[in-house]
C-alpha positions as CSV (number, residue, x, y, z in Angstrom):
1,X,42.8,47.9,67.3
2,X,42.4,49.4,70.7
3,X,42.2,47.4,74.3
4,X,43.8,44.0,74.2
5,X,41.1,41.2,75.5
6,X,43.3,39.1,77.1
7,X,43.1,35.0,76.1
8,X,42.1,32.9,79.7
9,X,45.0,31.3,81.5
10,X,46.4,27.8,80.0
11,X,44.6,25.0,80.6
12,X,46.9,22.3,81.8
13,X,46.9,20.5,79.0
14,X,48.1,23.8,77.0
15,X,50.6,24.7,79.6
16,X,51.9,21.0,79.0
17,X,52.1,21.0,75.5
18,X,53.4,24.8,75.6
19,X,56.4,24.1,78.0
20,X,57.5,20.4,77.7
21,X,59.3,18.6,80.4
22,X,62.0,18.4,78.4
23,X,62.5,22.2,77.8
24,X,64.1,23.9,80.6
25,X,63.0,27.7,80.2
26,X,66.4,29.9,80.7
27,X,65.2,33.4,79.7
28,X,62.0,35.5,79.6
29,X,62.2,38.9,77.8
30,X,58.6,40.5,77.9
31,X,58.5,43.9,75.3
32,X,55.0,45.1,76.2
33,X,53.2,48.1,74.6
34,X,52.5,50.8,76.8
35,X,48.4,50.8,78.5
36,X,45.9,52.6,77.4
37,X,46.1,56.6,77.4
38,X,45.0,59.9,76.2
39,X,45.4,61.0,72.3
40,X,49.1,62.4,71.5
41,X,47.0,65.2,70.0
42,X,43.8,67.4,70.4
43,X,42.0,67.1,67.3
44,X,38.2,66.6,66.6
45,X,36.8,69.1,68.7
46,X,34.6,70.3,66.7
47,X,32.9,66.5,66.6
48,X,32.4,67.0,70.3
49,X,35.5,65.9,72.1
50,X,36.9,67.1,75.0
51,X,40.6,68.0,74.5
52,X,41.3,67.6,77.7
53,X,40.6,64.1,79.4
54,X,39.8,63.4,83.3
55,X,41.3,59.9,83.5
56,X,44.3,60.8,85.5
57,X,43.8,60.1,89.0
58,X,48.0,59.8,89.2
59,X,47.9,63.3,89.2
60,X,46.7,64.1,92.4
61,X,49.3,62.0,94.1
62,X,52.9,62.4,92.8
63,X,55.9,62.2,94.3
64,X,59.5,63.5,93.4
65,X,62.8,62.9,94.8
66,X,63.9,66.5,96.9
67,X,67.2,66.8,98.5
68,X,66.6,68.0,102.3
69,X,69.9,70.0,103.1
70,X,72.5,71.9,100.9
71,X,75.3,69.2,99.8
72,X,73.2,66.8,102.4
73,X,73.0,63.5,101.3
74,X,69.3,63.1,102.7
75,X,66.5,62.8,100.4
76,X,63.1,62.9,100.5
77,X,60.1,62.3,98.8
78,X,57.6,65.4,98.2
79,X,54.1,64.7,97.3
80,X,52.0,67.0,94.7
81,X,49.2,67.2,92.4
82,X,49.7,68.6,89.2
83,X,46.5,70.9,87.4
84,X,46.8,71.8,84.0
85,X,46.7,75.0,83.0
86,X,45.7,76.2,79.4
87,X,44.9,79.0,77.1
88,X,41.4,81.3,78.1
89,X,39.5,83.2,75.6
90,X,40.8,86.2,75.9
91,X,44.4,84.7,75.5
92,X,44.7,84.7,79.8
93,X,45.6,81.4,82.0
94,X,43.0,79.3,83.4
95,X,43.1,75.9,84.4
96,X,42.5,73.3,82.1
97,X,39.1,71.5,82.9
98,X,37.5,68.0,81.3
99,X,34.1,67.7,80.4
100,X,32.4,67.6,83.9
101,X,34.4,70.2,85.2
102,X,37.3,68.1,86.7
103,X,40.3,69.9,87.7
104,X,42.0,67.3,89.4
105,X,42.6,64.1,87.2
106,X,43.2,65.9,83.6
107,X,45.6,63.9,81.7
108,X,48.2,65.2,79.4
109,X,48.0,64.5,75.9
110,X,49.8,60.9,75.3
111,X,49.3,60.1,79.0
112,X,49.4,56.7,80.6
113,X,45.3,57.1,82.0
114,X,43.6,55.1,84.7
115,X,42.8,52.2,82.3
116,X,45.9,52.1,80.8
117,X,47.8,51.7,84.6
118,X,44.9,48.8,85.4
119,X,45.6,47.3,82.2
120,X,49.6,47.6,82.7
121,X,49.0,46.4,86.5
122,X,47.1,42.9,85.2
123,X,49.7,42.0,82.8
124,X,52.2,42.0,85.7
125,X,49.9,39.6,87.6
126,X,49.3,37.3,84.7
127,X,53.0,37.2,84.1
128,X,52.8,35.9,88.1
129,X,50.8,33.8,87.6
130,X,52.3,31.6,84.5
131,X,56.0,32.3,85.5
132,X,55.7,32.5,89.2
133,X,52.6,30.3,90.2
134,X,52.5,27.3,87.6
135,X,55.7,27.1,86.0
136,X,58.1,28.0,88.6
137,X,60.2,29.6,86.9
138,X,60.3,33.0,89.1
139,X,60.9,32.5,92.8
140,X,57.9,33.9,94.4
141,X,59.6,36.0,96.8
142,X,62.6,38.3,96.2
143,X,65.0,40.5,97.9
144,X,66.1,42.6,95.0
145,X,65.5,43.1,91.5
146,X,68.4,42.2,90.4
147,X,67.7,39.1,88.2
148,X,65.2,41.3,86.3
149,X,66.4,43.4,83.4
150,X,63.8,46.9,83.3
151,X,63.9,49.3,80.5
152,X,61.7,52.0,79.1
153,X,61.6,54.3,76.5
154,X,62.1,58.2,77.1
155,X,58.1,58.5,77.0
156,X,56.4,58.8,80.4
157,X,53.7,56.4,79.4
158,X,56.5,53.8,79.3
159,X,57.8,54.1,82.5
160,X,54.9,54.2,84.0
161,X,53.7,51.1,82.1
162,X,56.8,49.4,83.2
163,X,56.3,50.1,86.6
164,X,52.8,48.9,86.8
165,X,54.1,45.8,85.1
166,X,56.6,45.2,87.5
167,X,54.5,45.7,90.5
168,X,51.7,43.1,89.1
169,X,54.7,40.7,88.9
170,X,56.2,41.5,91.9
171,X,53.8,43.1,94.7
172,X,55.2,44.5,98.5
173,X,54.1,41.2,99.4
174,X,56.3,39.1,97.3
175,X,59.4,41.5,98.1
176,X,61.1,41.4,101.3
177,X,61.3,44.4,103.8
178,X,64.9,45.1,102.8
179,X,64.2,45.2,99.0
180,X,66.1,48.2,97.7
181,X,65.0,50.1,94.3
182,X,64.7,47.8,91.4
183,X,67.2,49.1,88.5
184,X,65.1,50.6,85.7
185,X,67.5,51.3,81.9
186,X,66.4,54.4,80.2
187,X,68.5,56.1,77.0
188,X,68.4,59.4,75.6
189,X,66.6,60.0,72.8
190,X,69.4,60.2,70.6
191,X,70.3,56.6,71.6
192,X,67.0,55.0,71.9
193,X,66.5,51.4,69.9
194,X,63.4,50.6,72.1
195,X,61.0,52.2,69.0
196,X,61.7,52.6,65.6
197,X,64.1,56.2,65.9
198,X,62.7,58.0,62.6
199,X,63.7,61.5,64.7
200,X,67.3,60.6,65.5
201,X,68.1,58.1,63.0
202,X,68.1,60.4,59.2
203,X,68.4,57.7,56.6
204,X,65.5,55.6,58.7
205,X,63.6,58.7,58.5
206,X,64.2,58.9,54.4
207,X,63.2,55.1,54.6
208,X,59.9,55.6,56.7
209,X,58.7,59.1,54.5
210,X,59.0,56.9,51.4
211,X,57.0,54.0,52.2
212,X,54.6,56.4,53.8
213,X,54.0,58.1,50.2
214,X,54.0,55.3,48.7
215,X,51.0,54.0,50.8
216,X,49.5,57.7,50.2
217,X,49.9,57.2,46.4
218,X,48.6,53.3,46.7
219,X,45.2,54.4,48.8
220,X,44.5,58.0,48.8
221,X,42.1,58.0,45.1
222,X,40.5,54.2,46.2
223,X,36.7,53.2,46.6
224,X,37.6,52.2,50.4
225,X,38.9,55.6,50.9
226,X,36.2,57.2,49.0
227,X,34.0,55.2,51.9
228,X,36.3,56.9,54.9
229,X,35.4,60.4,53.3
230,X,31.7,59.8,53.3
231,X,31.3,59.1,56.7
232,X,34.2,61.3,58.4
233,X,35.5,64.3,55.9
234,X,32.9,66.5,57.3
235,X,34.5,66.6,60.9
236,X,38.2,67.3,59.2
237,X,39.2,70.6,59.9
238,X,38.6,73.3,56.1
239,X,42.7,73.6,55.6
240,X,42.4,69.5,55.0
241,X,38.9,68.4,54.1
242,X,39.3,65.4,52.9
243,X,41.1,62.2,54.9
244,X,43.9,60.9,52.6
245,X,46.8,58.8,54.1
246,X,48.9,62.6,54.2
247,X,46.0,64.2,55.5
248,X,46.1,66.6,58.7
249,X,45.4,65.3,60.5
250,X,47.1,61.8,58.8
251,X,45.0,58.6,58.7
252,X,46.7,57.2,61.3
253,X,46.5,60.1,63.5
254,X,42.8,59.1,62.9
255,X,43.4,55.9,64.1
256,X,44.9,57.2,67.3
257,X,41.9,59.3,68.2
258,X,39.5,56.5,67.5
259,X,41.4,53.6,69.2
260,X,42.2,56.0,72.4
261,X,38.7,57.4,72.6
262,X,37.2,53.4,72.4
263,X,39.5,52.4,75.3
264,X,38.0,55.0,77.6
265,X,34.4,55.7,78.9
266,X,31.4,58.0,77.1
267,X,32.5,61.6,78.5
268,X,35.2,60.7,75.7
269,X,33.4,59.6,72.4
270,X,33.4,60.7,68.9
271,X,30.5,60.7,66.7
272,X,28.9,57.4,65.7
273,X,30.2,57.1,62.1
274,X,34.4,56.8,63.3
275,X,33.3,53.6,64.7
276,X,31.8,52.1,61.6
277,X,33.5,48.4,62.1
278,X,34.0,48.2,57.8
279,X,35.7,51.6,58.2
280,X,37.5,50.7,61.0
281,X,38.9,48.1,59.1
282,X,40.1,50.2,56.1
283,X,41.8,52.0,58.8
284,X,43.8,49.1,60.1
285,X,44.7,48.2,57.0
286,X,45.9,51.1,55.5
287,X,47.5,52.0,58.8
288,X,49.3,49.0,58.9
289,X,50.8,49.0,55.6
290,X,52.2,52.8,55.6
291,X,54.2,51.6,59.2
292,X,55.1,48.3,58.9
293,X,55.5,47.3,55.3
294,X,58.4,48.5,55.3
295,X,59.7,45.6,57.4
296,X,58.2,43.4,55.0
297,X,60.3,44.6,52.1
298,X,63.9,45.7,52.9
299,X,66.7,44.8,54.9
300,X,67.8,48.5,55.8
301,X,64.5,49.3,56.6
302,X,64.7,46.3,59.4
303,X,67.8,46.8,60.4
304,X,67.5,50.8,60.8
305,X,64.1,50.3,62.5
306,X,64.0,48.0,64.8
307,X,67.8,45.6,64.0
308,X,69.0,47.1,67.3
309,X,66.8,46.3,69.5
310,X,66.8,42.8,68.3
311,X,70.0,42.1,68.0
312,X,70.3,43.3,72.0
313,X,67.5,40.8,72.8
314,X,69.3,37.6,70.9
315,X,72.8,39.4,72.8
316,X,71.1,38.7,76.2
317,X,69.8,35.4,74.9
318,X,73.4,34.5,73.9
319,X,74.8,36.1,77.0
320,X,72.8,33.6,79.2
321,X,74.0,30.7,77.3
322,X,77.4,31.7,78.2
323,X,76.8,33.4,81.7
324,X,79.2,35.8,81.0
325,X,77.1,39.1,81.9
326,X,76.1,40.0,78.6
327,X,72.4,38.6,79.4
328,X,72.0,42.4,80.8
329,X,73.4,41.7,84.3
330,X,76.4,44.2,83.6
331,X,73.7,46.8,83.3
332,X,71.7,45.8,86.7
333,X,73.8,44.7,88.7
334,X,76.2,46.1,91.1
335,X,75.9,48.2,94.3
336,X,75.6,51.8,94.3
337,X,78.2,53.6,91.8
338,X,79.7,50.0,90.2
339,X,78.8,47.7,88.0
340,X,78.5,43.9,88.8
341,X,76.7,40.9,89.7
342,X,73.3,41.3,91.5
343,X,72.9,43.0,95.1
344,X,72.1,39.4,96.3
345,X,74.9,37.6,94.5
346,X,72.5,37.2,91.4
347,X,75.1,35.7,88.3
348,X,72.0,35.9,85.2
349,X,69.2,37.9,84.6
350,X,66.1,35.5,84.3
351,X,63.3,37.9,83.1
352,X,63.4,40.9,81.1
353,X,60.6,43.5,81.4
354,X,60.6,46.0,78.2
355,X,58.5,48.8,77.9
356,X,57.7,50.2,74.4
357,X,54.8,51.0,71.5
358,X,52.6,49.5,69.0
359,X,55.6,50.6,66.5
360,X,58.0,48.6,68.0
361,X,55.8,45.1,68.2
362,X,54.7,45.6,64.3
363,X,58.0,46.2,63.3
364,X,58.9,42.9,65.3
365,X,56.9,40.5,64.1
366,X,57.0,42.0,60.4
367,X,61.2,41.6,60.0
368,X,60.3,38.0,61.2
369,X,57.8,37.3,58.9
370,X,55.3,37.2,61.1
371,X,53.2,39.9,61.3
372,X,50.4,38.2,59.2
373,X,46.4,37.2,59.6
374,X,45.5,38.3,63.9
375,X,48.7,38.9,64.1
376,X,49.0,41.4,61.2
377,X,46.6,43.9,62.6
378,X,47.6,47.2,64.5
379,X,49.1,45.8,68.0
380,X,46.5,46.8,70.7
381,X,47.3,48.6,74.1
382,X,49.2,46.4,76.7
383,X,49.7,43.8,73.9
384,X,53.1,42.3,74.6
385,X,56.1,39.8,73.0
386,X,57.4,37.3,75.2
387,X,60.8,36.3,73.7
388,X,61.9,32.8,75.8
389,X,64.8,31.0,75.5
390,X,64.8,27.3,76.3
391,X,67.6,24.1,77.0
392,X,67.3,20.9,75.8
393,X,68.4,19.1,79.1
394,X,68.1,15.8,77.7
395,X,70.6,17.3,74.4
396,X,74.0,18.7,74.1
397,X,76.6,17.5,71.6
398,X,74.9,14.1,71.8
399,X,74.9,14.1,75.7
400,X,72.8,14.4,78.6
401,X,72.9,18.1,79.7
402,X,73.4,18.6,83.6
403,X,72.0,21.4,85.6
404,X,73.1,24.5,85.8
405,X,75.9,25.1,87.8
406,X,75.7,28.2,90.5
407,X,78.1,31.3,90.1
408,X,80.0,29.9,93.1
409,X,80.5,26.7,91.6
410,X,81.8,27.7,88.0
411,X,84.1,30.2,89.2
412,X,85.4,27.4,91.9
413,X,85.5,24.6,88.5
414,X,87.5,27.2,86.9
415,X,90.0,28.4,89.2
416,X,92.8,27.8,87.5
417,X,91.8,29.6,83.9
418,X,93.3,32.7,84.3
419,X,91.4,33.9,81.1
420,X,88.2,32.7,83.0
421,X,89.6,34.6,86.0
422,X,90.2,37.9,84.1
423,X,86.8,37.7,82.3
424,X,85.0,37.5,85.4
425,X,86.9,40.2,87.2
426,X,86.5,42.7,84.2
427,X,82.6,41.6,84.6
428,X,82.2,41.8,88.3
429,X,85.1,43.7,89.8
430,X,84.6,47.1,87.9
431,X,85.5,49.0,84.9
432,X,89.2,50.4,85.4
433,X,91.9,49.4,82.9
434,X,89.5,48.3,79.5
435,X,90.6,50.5,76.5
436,X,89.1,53.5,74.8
437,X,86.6,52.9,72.4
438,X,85.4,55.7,70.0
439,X,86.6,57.7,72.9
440,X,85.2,56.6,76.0
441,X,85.9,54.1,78.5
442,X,84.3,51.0,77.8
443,X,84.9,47.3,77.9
444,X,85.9,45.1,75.2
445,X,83.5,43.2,74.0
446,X,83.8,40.0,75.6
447,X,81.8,36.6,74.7
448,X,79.9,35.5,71.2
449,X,76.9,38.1,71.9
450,X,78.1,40.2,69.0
451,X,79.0,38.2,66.6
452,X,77.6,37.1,63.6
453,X,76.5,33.4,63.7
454,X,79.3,33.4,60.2
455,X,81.9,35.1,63.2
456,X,81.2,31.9,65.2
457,X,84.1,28.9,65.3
458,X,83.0,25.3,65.4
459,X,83.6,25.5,69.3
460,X,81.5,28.7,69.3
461,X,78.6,27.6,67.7
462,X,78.8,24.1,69.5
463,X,77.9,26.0,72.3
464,X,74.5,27.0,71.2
465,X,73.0,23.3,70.4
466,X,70.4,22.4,72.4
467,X,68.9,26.1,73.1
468,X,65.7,26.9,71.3
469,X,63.6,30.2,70.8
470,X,60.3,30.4,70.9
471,X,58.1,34.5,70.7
472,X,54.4,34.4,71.9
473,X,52.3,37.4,70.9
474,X,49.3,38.2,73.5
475,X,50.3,34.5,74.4
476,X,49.7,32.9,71.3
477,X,52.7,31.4,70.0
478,X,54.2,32.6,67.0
479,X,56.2,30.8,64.1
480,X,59.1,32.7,62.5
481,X,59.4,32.1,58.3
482,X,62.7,30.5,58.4
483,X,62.2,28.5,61.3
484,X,60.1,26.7,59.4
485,X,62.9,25.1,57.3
486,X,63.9,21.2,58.2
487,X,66.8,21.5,61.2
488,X,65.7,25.2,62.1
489,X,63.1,24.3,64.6
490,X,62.5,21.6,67.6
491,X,61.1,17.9,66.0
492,X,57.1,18.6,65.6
493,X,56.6,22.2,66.8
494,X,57.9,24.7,64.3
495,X,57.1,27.5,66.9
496,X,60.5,26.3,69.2
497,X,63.2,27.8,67.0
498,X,66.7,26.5,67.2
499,X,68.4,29.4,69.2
500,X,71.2,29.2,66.0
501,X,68.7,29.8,63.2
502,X,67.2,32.4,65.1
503,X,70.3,34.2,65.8
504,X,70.8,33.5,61.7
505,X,67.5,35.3,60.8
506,X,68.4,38.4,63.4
507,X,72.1,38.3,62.0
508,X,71.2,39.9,58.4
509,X,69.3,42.8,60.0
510,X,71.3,43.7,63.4
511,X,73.4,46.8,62.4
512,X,76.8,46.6,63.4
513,X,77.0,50.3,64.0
514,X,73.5,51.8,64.1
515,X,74.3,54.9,64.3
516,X,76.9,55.2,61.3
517,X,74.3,53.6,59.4
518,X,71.9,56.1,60.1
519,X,74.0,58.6,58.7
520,X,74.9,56.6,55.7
521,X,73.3,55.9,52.4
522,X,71.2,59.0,52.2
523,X,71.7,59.9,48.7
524,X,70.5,56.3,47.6
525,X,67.2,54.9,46.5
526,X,64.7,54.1,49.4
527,X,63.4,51.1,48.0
528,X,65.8,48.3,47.6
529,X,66.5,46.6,43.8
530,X,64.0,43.2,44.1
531,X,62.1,42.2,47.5
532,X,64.1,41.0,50.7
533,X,61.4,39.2,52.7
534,X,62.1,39.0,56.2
535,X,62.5,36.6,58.9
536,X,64.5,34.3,56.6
């Protein structure tokens, strides 16, 4: 699929049905795809397509951070616009140009473009407008950002998608004049969970190259892609004439073009025949099967693909439960150079803004079993996962739950627990005297957030009744397989998962050390003994 139509806002009755009075939401953690942009490669020029698109307007007003002085600790912003330049015929620079000449918009390839930052920008405001405007859950005007948790991936696309987000959630005019710079996570590559890591993780990589033959040895000699050949193989390039599944370029590189070249206006169009709608849906098919049935299949597959990421979003989920900074305050928080509780005294982090890619949502929803029917079909631009925790407040251990209390008023309650004490200063008083851990200075883990639901004491796990998940996809809700089960979900709506069933499902695929399991198993079979469905 390409651009997401977005579903009107909720009637009442919905949003009634959809949040109950009873349910008092905690958490919101939004993983959105990135918005529309240009293809992550040039191909298909000889069909007529520019390789160079003029849809990038950002480029003619950046801005990077400069220092002023020599050791000065004054900074200032210098604006620039960025021009391309390329290859000419006779091997010489010239300046890369799109289809009407321009000089001054050209994207890069894989770039966030115009539509995409529009698109990016109105999820932000609908986020407003359900979290903010009719549910209240947001306070409409803020000082800092410092009850938001913000995190991209290394790719500039979703950065800038995250941004745009964040600024339709939060304009200049629901931000005070004081508002310092919002707190935005990034990893290196070699550490990134936020996509499935195929270049940095090697056994996830053997994992992905076999499913991805044997999708090529499933499809490649079949009547629908006999049907792909006769209306494209005449634009592949004569090294790779025919489109296969391992073509070059691939089928889903295919895909790409066509789904990137639909989102974006007529100056950028391929020939007639790629947008056949019955070969279009070949594509999607296929497409979807070589990334994400993987997911469907095997448990190292999830858990090497996308179990980290996961696990860190039922971490925060279990975090807020037990206010203890694991939510992803640690991580936000603090003033300049330490680590903390929120700039304004902020205790939790409320809503969680993620920035990732159509890999990351399929593999989602399939290790939860729920990448089926509309929701089974290749996640479109700007599509996004809204992962939201609720409480019970008329449930807990058979009583009537009270509000929440505020930061000040817990620590006060617990004054005289010196763990209590200890916990909090570790959390909110700086990192100085935690011990090493694989050889750097980190804190212990503190809390349940990383332990298995089977690590959990009766105490423990009492402290999770009365919480419930529920995931909407492009705001539809979605029902996990084993929430299904009697017990697992709340009385008459299986889509409100109990939070402990859904930290059992996430449990069985969250790798305890990601990256040692990326560097384990490689002499073993790929495909695991007899099926291991997911989201059970």
């Amino acid at each position: 699929m390409t651009s997401l139509d977005p579903r009107p806002p909720y009637s009442k009755d919905e949003l009634g049905r959809l949040y109950p009075e009873h349910l008092q939401l905690q958490l919101v953690q939004i993983l959105l795809r990135h918005g529309e942009r240009s293809p992550v490669s040039a191909r298909f020029q000889n069909a007529g397509l520019p390789p160079h698109w003029p849809y990038c307007r950002a480029a003619k007003r950046l801005s990077s951070v400069v220092m002023t002085n020599k050791g000065s600790t004054d900074w200032d912003d210098l604006q620039w616009r960025r021009r391309l330049e390329t290859f000419g015929e006779d091997d010489g620079p010239i300046i890369a140009s799109g289809p009407s000449g321009e000089v001054d918009a050209v994207c890069q390839l894989g770039e966030l473009t115009d539509q995409g930052r529009e698109t990016t920008l109105a999820l932000g405001q609908r986020l407003r407008h359900l979290y903010v405007d009719r549910l209240g859950f947001m306070p409409k005007l803020i000082a800092d950002a410092d009850m938001i948790y913000l995190r991209a991936t290394p790719m500039p696309r979703a950065l800038d998608s995250v941004q745009q987000s964040f600024w339709g959630l939060y304009p200049p005019s629901a931000r005070t004049a004081s508002f310092p710079p919002p707190t935005i996570l990034t990893r290196t590559p070699a550490d990134e969970t936020l996509f499935p890591n195929d270049s940095n993780c090697r056994r996830f990589s053997q994992l992905s190259r076999a499913f991805a033959q044997r999708t090529a040895d499933r499809w490649n000699e079949t009547t629908e892609m006999e049907y792909l050949n006769k209306l494209m193989s005449r634009w592949m390039p004569p090294t790779s004439h025919r489109i296969a599944v391992d073509s070059h370029p691939r089928l889903s590189g295919i895909m790409d073009t066509i789904n990137a070249t639909l989102a974006h206006g007529p100056k950028t169009r391929l020939p007639s025949e790629f947008y056949d709608p019955k070969g279009r849906e070949i594509i999607d098919r296929i497409g979807t099967e070589e990334w994400f049935s993987g997911y469907k299949e095997s448990t190292e597959y999830r858990s090497l693909g996308i179990g980290s990421l996961v696990g860190d979003v039922v971490s925060r989920m279990i975090g807020s439960v037990e206010r203890n900074g694991n939510d992803g305050l640690m991580e936000i928080g603090g003033e300049d150079g330490a680590l903390g509780k929120g700039r304004g005294g902020e205790s939790e982090i409320k809503f969680a803004l993620s920035a990732c890619h159509d890999t990351t949502l399929g593999a989602i929803l399939a290790s939860l079993g729920a990448f089926e029917g509309e929701n089974g079909k290749w996640p479109p631009f700007t599509s996004h996962i809204a992962v939201e925790l609720f409480r019970n407040t008329e449930w807990a251990d058979g009583k009537t739950v009270t509000g929440r209390t505020s930061f000040t008023e817990e620590k006060r309650s617990r004054a005289n627990d010196e763990d209590r004490k200890s916990l909090w200063a570790s959390l909110f008083g700086g990192i100085t005297s935690d011990p090493v851990v694989e050889g750097r200075n980190l804190p212990k883990p503190e809390g349940m957030a990383r332990k298995t639901m089977i690590e959990l004491n009766d105490q423990e796990r009492s402290k999770l009744r009365g919480y419930y998940v529920r995931l909407r996809y492009n705001d539809r809700p979605v029902v996990v397989s084993g929430c299904k089960a009697p017990g697992n979900h709340l009385a008459g709506d299986e889509s409100f998962c109990t939070l402990d069933a859904f930290k059992s499902i996430v449990d069985k695929f969250t790798p305890k050390n990601w990256k040692q399991a990326c560097a384990a198993n490689t002499d073993k079979p790929a495909f695991p003994a007899t099926f291991e469905p997911p989201g059970i």
